[in-house]
C-alpha positions as CSV (number, residue, x, y, z in Angstrom):
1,X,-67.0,-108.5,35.6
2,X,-63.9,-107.0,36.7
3,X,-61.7,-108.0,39.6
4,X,-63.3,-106.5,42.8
5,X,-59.6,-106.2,44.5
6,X,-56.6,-105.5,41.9
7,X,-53.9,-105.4,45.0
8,X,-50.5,-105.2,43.5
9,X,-46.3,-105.3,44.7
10,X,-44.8,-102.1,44.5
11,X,-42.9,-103.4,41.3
12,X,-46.5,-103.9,40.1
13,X,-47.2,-107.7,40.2
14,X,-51.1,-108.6,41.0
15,X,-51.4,-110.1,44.7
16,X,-54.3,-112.4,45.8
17,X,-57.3,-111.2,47.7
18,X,-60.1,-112.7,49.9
19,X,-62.6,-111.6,48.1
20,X,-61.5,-112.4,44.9
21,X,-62.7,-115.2,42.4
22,X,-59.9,-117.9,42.2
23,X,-61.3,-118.9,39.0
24,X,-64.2,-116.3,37.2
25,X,-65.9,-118.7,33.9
26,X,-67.0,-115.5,32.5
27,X,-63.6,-113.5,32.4
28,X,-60.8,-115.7,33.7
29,X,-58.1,-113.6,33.4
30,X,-59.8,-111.8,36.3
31,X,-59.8,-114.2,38.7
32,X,-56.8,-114.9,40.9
33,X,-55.1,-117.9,40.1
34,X,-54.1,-116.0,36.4
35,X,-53.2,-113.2,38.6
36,X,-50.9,-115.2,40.3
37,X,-49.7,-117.1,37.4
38,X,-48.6,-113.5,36.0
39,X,-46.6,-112.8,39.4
40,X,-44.8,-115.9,39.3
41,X,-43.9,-115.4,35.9
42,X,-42.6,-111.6,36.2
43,X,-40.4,-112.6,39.6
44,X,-38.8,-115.5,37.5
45,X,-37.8,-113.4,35.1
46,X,-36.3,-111.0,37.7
47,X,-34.3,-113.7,39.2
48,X,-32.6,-114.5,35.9
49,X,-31.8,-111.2,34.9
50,X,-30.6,-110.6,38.8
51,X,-27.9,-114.3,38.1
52,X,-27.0,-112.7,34.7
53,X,-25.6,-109.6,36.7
54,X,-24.0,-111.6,39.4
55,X,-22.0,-113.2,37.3
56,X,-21.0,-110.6,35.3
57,X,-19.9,-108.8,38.5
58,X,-17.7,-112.1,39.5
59,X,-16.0,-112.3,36.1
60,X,-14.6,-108.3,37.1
61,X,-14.2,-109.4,40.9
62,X,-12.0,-112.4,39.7
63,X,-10.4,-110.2,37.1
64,X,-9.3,-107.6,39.8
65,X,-8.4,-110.2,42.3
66,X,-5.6,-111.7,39.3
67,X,-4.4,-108.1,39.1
68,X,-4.3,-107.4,43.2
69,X,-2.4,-110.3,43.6
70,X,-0.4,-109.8,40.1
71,X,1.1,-106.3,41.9
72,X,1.2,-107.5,45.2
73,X,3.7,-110.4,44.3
74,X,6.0,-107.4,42.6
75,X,6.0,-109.1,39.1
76,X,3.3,-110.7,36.9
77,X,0.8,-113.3,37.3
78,X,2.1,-116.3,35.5
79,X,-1.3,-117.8,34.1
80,X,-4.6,-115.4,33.4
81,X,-6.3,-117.7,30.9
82,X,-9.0,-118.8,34.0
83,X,-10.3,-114.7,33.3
84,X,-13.4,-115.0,31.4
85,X,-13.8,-111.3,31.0
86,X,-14.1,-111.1,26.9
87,X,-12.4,-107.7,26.5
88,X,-9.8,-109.3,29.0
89,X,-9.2,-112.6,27.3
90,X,-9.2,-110.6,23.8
91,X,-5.9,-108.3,24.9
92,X,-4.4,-111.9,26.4
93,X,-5.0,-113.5,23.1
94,X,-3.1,-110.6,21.3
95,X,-0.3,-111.2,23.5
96,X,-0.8,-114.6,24.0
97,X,-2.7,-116.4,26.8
98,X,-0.1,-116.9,29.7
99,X,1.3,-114.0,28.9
100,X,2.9,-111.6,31.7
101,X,1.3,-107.8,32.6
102,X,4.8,-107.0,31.6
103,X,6.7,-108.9,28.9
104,X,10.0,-110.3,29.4
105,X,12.6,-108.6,27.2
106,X,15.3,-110.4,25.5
107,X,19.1,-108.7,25.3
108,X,19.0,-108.0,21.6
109,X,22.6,-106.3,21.2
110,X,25.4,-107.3,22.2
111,X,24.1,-110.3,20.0
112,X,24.3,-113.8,22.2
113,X,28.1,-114.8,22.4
114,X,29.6,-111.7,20.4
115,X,33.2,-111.3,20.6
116,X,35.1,-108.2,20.0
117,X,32.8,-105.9,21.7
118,X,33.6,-102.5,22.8
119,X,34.3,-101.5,26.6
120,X,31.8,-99.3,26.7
121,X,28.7,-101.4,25.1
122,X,25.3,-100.2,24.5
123,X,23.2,-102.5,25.9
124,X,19.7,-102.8,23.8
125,X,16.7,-104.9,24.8
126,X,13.7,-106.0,22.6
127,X,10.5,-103.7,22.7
128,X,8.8,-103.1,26.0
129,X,5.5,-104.5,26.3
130,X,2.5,-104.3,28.5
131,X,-1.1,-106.8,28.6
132,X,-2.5,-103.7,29.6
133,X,-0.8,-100.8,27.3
134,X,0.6,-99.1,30.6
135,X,3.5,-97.1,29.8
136,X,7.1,-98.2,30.3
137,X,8.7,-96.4,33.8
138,X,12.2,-98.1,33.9
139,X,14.5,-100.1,32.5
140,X,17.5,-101.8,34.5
141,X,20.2,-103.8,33.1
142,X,23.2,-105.9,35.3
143,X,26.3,-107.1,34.0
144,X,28.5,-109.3,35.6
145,X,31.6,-112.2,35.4
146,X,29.1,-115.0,36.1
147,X,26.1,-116.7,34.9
148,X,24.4,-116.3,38.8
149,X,25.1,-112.4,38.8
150,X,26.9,-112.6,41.9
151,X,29.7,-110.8,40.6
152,X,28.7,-107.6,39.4
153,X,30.2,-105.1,36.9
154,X,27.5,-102.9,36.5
155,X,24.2,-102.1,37.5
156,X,21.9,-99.6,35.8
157,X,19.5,-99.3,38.4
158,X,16.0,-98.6,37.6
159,X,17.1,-96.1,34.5
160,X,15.0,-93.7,32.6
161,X,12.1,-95.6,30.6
162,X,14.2,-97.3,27.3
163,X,15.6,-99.8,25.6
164,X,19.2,-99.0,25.4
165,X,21.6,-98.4,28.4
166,X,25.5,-97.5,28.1
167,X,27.6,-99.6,29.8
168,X,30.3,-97.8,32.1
169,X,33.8,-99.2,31.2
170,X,34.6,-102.6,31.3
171,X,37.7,-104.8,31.6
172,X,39.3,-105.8,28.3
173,X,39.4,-109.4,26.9
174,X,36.8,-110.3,29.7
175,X,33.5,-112.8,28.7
176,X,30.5,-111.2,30.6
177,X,26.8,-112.0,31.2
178,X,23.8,-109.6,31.0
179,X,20.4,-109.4,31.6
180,X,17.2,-107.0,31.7
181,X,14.4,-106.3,32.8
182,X,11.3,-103.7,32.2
183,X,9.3,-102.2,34.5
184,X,5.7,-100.2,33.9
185,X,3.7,-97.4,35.7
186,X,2.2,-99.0,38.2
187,X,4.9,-100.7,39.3
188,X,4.7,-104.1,37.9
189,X,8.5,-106.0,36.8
190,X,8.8,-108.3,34.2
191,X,10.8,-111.4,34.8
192,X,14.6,-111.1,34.1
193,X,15.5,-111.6,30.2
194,X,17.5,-114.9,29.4
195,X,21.3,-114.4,30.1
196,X,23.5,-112.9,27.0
197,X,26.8,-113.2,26.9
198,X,29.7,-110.9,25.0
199,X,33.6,-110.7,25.3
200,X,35.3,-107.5,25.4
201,X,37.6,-106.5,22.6
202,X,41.5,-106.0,23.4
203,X,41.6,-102.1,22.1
204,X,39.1,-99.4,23.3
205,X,38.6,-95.6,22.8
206,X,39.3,-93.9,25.5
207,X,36.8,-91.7,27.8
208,X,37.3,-88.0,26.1
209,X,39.1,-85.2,28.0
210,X,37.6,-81.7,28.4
211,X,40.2,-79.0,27.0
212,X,40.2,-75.3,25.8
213,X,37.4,-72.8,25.7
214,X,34.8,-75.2,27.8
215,X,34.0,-74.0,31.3
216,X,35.6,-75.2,34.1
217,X,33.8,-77.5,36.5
218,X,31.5,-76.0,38.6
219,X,31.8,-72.6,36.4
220,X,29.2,-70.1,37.3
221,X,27.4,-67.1,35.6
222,X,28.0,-68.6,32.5
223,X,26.3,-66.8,29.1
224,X,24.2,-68.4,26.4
225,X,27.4,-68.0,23.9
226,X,29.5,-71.2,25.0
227,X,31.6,-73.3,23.5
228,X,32.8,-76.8,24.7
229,X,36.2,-78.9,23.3
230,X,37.9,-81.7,24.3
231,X,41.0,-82.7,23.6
232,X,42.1,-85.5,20.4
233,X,41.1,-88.8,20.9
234,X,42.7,-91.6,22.6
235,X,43.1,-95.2,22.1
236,X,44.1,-97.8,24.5
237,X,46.3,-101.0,23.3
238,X,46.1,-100.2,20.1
239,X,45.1,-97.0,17.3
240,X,41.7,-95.5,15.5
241,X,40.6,-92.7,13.7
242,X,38.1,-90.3,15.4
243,X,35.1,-90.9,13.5
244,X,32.5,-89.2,15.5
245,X,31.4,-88.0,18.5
246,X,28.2,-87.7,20.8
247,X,27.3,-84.2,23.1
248,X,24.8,-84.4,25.7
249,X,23.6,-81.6,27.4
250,X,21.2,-82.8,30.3
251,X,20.0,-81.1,33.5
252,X,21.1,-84.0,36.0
253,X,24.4,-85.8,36.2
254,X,25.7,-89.2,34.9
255,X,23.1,-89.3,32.2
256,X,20.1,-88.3,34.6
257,X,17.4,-85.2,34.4
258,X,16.3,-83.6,31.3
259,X,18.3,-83.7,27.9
260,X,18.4,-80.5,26.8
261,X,20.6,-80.9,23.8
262,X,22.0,-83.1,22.0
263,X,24.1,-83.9,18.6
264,X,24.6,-87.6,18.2
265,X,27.2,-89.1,15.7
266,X,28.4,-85.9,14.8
267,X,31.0,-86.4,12.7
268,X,31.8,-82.8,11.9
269,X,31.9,-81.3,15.7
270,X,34.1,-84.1,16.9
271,X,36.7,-81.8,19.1
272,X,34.3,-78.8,19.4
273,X,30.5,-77.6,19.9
274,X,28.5,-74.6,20.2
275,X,25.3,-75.4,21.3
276,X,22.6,-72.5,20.0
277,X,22.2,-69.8,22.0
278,X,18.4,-70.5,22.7
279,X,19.6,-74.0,24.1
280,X,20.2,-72.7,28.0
281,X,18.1,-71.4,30.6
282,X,19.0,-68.5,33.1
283,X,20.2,-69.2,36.6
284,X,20.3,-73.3,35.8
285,X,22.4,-76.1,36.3
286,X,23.7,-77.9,33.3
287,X,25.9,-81.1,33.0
288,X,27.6,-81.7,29.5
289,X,28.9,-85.3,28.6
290,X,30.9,-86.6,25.4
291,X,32.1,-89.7,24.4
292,X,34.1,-90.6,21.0
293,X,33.2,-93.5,18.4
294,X,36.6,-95.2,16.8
295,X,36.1,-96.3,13.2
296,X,37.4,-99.8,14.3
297,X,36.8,-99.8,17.8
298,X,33.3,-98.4,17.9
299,X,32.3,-96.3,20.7
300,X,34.0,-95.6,23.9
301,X,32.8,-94.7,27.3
302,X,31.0,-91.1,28.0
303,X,33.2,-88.7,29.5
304,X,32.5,-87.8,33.2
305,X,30.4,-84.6,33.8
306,X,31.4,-81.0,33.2
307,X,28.8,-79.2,35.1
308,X,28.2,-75.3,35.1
309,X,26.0,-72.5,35.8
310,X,24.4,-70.1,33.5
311,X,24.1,-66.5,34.8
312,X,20.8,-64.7,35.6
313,X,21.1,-62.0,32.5
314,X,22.8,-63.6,29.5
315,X,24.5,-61.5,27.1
316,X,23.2,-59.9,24.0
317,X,24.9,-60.1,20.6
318,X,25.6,-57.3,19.1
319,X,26.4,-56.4,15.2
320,X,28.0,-53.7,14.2
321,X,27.9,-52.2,10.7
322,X,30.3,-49.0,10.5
323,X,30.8,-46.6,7.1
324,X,33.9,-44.0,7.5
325,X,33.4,-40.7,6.2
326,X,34.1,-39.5,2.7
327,X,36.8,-37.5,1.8
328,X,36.5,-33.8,0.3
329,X,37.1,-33.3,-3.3
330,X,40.2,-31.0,-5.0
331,X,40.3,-28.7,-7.6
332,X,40.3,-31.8,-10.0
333,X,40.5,-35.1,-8.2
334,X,37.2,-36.4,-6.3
335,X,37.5,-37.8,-2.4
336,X,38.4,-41.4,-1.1
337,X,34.9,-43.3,-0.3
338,X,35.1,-44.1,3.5
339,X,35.9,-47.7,4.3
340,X,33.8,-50.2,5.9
341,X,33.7,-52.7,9.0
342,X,31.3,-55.5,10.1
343,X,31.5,-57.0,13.8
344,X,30.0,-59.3,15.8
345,X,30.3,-59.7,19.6
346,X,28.6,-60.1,22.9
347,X,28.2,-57.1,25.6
348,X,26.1,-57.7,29.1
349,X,22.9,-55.8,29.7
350,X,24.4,-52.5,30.9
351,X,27.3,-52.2,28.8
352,X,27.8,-48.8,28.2
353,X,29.7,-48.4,24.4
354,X,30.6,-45.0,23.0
355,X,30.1,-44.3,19.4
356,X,31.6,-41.8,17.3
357,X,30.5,-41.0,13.6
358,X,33.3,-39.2,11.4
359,X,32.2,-36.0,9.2
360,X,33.2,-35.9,6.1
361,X,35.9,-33.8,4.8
362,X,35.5,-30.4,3.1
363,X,35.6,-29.8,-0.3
364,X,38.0,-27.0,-2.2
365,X,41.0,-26.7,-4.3
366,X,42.4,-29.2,-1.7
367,X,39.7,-31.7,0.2
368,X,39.8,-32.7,3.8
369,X,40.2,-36.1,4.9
370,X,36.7,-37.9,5.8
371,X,36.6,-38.5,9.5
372,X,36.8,-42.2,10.8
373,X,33.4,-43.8,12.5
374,X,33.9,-46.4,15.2
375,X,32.6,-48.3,18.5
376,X,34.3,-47.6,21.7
377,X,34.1,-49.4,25.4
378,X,34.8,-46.1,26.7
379,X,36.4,-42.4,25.6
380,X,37.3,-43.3,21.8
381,X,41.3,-44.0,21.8
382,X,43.2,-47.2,20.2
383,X,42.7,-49.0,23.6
384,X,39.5,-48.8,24.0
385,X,38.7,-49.2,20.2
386,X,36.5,-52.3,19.5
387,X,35.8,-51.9,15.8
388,X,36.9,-48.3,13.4
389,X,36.2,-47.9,9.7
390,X,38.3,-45.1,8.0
391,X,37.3,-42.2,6.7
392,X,38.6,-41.3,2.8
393,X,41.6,-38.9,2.2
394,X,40.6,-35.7,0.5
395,X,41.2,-35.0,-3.6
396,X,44.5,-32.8,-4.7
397,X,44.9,-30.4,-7.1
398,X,45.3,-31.7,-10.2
399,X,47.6,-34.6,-12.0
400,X,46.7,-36.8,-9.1
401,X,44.2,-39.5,-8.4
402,X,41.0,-39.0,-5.7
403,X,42.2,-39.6,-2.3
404,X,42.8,-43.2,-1.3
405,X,40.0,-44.7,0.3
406,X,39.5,-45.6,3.7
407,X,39.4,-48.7,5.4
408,X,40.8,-52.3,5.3
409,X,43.2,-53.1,7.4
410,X,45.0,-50.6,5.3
411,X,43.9,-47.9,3.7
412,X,43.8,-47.1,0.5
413,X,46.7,-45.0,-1.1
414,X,46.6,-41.7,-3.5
415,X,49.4,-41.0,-6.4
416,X,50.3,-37.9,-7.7
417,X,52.1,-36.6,-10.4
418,X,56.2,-36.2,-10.6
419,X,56.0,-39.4,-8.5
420,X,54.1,-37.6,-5.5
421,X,52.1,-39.7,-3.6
422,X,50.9,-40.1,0.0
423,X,49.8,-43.8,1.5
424,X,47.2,-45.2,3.8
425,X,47.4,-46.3,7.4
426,X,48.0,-49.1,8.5
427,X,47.3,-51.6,11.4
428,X,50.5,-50.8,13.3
429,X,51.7,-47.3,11.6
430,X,49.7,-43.9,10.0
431,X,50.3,-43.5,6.1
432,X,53.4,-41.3,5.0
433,X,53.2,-38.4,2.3
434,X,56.5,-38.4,-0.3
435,X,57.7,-35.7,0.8
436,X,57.5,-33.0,3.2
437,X,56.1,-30.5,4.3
438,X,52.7,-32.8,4.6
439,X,52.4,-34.5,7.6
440,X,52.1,-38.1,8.2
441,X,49.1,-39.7,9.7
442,X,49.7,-40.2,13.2
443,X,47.0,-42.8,15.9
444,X,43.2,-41.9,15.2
445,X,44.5,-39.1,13.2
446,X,45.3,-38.2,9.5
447,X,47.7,-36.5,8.2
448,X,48.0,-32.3,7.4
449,X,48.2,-31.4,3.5
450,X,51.3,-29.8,2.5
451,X,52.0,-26.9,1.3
452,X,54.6,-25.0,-0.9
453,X,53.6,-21.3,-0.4
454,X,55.2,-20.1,3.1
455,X,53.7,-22.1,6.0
456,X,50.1,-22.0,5.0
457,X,49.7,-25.6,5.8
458,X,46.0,-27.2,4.4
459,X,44.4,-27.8,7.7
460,X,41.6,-29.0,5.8
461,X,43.2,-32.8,5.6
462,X,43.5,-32.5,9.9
463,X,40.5,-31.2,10.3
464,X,38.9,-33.8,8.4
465,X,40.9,-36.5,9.0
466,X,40.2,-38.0,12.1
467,X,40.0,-35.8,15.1
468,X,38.8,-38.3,17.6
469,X,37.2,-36.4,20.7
470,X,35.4,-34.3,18.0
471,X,34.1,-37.5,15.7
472,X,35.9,-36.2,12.7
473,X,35.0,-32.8,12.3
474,X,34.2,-31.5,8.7
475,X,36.9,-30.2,7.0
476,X,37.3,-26.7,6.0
477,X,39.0,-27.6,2.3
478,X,41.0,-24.5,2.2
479,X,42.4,-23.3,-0.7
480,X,45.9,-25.2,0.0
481,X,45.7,-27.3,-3.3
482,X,46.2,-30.7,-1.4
483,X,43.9,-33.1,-0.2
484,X,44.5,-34.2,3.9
485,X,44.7,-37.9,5.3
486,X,41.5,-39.8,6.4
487,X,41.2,-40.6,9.9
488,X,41.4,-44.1,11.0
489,X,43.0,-46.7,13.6
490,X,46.4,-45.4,12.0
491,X,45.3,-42.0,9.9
492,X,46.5,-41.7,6.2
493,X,49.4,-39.4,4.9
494,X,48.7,-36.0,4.0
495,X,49.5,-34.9,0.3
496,X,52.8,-33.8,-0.5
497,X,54.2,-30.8,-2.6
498,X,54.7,-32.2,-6.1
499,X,57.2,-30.5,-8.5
500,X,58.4,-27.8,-6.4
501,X,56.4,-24.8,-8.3
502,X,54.5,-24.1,-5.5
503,X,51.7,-25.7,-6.3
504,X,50.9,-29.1,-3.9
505,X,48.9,-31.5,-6.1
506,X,48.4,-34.6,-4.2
507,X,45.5,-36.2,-2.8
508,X,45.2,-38.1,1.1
509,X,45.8,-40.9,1.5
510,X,43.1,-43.3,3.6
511,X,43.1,-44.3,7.1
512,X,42.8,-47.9,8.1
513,X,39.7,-49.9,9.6
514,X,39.7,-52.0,12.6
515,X,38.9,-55.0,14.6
516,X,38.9,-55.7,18.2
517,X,39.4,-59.6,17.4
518,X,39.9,-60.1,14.1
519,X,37.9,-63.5,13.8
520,X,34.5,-61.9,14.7
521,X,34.2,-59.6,12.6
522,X,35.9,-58.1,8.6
523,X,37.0,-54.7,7.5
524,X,37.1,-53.7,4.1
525,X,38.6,-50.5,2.0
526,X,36.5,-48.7,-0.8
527,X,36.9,-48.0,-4.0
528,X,37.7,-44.8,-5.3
529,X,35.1,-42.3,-4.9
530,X,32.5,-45.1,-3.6
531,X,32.4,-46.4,0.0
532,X,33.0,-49.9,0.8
533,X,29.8,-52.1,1.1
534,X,28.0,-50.0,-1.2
535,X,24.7,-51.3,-1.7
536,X,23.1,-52.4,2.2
537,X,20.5,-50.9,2.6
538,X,21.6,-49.5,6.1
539,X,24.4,-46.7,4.6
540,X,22.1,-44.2,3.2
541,X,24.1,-42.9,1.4
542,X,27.2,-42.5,4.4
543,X,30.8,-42.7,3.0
544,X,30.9,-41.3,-0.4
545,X,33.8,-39.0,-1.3
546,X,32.6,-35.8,-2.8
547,X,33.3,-34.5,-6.3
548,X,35.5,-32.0,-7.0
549,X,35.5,-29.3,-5.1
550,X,32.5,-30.6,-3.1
551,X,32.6,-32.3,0.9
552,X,32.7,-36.3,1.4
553,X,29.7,-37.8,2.7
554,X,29.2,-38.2,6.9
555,X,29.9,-41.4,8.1
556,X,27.8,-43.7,9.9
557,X,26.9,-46.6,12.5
558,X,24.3,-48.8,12.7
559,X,23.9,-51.2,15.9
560,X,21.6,-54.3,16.0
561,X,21.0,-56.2,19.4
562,X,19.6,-58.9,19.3
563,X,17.4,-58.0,16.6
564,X,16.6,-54.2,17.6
565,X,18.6,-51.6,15.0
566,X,19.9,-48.5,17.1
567,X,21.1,-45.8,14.0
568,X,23.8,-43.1,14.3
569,X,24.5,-40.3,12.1
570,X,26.9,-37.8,12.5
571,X,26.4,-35.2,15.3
572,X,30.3,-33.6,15.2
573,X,30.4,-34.9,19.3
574,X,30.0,-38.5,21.2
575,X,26.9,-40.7,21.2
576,X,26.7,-43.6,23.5
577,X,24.4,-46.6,23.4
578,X,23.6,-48.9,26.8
579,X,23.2,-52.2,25.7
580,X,19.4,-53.1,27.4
């Protein structure tokens, strides 16, 4: 029969009852004393799983305790092996049971008892390690005159996370001691390496000087566009050759804050740097350091700090691409091809710079000079010039060559028959016809065609040639049988009379390019009838001298800041541009 009272724990284990069988011969497992036999046997089995978990949870207590006492101390526990935590003692038997949380470096260079050493030493420790994997936080290295390190001669502090620490400069001929330790995340130091010792060499490089084009110290509203040099290397007590040199760019003094940039062993930059443009910030704080490395004397000690500012709006490079107008053709000969000018600078956001765009000259029995193109800082005159590409002189008569092209730093020059000729301007001077009555070409303007019939003087060549306020108007290639100068920094010559018949057969000659500064930027003369730089895509057609009897080809300007292209034809008047 079945149990008359099945009583139970709340965990479900059968309890006795009063009225129950102890023992029931028919069905035993009914009466109580197998009941209770079950109960005894489920709670035992409870209290062993209950000592399983109690120890497990005094293996972690233990294995924090270690650690507590580890951090509280301010260095490592000196012997973990009692931890029976298994994923514990596995890491400790990588590393070696005994082991520190942090691992004691060793000084690894200088090598132990190295003589010769430079003044300035790198000071490089083996590999951090940590029991735990924690991440390195400092380093900090001491150097002194005795083994106790009571006589210090530098201190690192706790530095950046690393293995390698520059030493300041140190005496010559002196024996020092060093030492290291590392220091993770959570604060935990290893112990002190063991003591190293190294002797200073005699010579040294010296600390490098800051010279030239580098900002001064404490220099604000600095652009993106710098350049830093320092002056030759030094040696002291002895000589080296400059074999390389180290630049650091860093947001915090003395080594300190972010790098920014850097170019290490640079043995190409050793006296001068230009970090990229994309390198700086706006509105920030930057502090450059260099030091040199002797081919005998290794490295000497980083420079002290050359701080600056950068401004809050850096400038914008600009690149100028400029085609001079083409001159007109002659009866016979064709026009000069306008010359050509490439420059590079920097301008500030508001910059306003004034462009002019020559015309080309008129074509007729005698062509007018092509009108120079050019980028001004202001109304276009030689002082305010910052780069000009001549125009081409116009064609002659006949038994002459086309007008000389324009550009170069001069421009080019026409011949003529019976030794008639007229030349191109030049950087300090305008280009001179043979012989009179043609003018000569004058500042931004070219020179007036001759003439030997009364005073009809060919105003195609002036026309043409370069006036400035107007952009190089189109010339009107009257029927004066010479060709007129191109305009240009210095305009060209205009062309002379040639054998005295009456009859003026000469062509222009060209008018010159140029360039604000020279370094940043080239100017080059065409040749013949074609324009200079011929094929970039970016002429369209600007420059060409025209055949006979027909007008040069307009000039033109093409401006690219900082990647956006800004294109100027000719419009016979001023255009402007304001740099964004």
């Amino acid at each position: 029969m079945a149990v008359p009272h099945d009583d139970r724990t709340g965990r479900g284990y059968p309890l006795p009852h009063p009225d129950n069988f102890l023992h029931d011969d028919a069905n035993p497992a009914d009466g109580d004393v197998m009941r209770l036999r079950e109960t005894i046997a489920q709670v035992d089995a409870d209290i062993t799983e209950l000592d399983g978990r109690t120890d497990s949870l005094e293996d972690r207590a233990n294995n924090l305790e270690d650690r507590a006492v580890a951090l509280e101390n301010g260095k490592a526990a000196k012997d973990l092996s009692n931890i029976d935590n298994p994923t514990f003692k596995a890491k400790a038997s990588a590393a070696g049971v005994g082991s520190p949380l942090v691992r004691a470096p060793a000084i690894a260079a200088p090598s132990n008892s190295a003589t010769a050493v430079t003044r300035a030493p790198s000071i490089t420790t083996t590999a951090y390690g940590s029991l735990y994997g924690i991440a390195q936080a400092a380093l900090r290295v001491q150097i002194a005159t005795d083994a106790a390190f009571t006589t210090l001669a530098a201190d690192s502090g706790e530095a950046a996370p690393a293995t390698t620490w520059v030493a300041p400069l140190l005496n010559s001929s002196t024996a020092y001691f060093v030492r290291a330790y590392h220091k993770d995340g959570d604060g935990v130091v290893s112990e002190w390496s063991p003591v190293s010792t190294f002797t200073t060499r005699y010579e040294s490089v010296d600390a490098p000087a800051f010279a030239g084009s580098s900002p001064a110290e404490g220099a604000t509203n600095q652009n993106n566009l710098l350049t830093f040099q320092t002056a030759a290397m030094t040696v002291t007590n002895g000589t080296d050759t400059h074999a390389a040199t180290d630049w650091e760019l860093r947001t915090g003094p003395a080594g300190s804050g972010t790098l920014v940039w850097s170019s290490i062993n640079d043995a190409t930059n050793k006296t001068s740097t230009a970090p990229p443009p994309g390198t700086y910030a706006t509105s920030t704080k930057y502090h450059l350091r260099v030091r040199y490395r002797g081919m005998k004397y290794g490295y000497g000690p980083w420079s002290g700090d050359r701080s600056f500012t950068t401004t809050n709006n850096f400038a914008k490079s600009v690149t100028m691409k400029i085609w001079g107008a083409g001159g007109g053709g002659g009866y016979q000969p064709a026009g000069g091809g306008g010359g050509y000018t490439e420059y590079a600078d920097t301008f500030a956001p508001g910059v306003s710079l004034t462009i002019v765009v020559g015309g080309g000259g008129g074509g007729g029995s005698g062509g007018g000079g092509g009108g120079y193109s050019g980028v001004f800082s202001g109304a276009p005159s030689q002082v305010t010039a910052i780069a000009m590409a001549g125009g081409g002189g116009g064609g002659g008569f006949t038994d002459s060559s086309a007008g000389g092209a324009g550009g170069g730093d001069s421009g080019g020059n026409a011949s003529g028959g019976y030794n008639q000729f007229a030349t191109g301007g030049t950087q300090t001077a305008g280009g001179v016809p043979s012989t009179s009555p043609a003018d000569a070409g004058a500042a931004m303007q070219g020179g007036r065609a001759g003439t030997g019939i009364g005073s009809n003087r060919g105003l195609g060549g002036y026309a043409g040639g370069g006036n400035g306020a107007g952009g190089g108007q189109q010339g009107l290639g009257e029927d004066i049988y010479s060709g007129g100068g191109g305009g240009g920094y210095f305009g060209g010559g205009g062309g002379p009379v040639g054998n005295g018949n009456g009859f003026v057969r000469c062509s222009g000659g060209g008018g010159s390019g140029f360039r604000k500064t020279p370094a940043k930027g080239a100017t080059a003369v065409g040749a013949g009838q074609n324009p200079a730089n011929p094929s970039d895509a970016e002429r369209n057609g600007a420059g060409t001298g025209g055949a006979p009897g027909t007008g040069g080809a307009n000039g033109r300007v093409v401006l690219i800041v900082e990647g956006q292209v800004y294109r100027f034809g000719y419009t016979g008047g001023l255009q402007s541009l304001t740099i964004p």
